[in-house]
C-alpha positions in Angstrom: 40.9 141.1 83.7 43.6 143.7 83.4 45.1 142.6 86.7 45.5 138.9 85.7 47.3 140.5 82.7 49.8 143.1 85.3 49.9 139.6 86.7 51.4 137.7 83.9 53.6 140.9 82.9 55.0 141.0 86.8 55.4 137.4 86.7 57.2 137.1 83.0 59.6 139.8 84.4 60.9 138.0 87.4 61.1 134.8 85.6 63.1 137.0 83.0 65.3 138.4 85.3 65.9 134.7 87.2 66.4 133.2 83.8 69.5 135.9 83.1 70.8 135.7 86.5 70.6 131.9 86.0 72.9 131.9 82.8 75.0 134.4 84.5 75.8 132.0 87.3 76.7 129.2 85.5 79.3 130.9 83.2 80.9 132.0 86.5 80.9 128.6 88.1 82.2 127.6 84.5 84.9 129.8 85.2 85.7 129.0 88.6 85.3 125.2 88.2 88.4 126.1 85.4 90.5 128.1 87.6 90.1 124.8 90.5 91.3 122.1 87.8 94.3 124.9 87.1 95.3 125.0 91.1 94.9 121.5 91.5 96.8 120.7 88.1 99.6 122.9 89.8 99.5 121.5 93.0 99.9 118.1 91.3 103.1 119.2 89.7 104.8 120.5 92.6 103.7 117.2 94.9 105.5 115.4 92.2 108.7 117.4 92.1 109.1 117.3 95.8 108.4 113.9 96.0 111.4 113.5 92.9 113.2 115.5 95.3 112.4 113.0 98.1 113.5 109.8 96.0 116.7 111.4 94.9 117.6 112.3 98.8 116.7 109.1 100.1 119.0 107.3 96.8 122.2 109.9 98.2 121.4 108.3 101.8 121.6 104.9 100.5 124.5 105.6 98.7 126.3 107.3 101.6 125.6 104.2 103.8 126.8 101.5 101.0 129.9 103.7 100.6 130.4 104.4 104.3 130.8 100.6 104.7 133.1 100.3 102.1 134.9 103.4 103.1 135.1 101.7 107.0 136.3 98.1 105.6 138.6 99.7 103.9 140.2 101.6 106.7 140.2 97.9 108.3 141.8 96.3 105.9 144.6 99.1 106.0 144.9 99.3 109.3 145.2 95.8 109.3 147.9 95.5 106.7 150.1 98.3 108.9 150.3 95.8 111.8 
């Protein structure tokens, strides 16, 4: 009988020593799952500037083109009058 008993003391160690590395793992995965949400959170920020960035550009082109025309009728109009 004293082997089945080395048997359960072998065994209870390696379950021991699973059961810490276990715990250990899942606070690091904690940990890293954290530091993802904090990358993504940032990468979410800076999509949004650019893309403010983006919708303030394509405004100025907008408002280049509306005062281009008027800009261009106007020279029209002037050139017209000098006639």
């Amino acid at each position: 009988m004293d082997w089945a008993y080395a048997l359960v003391i072998i065994l209870s160690i390696f379950l021991s020593i699973f059961l810490i590395l276990g715990i250990v793992l899942i606070f690091l995965l904690i940990r890293v799952t954290m530091q993802i949400k904090s990358v993504t959170d940032s990468a979410k920020r800076t999509s949004d500037a650019i893309e403010g960035l983006v919708t303030g550009a394509r405004r100025m082109r907008e408002l280049k083109s509306i005062f281009g025309t008027v800009i261009g009728q106007a020279k029209k109009i002037k050139k017209r009058k000098e006639k």
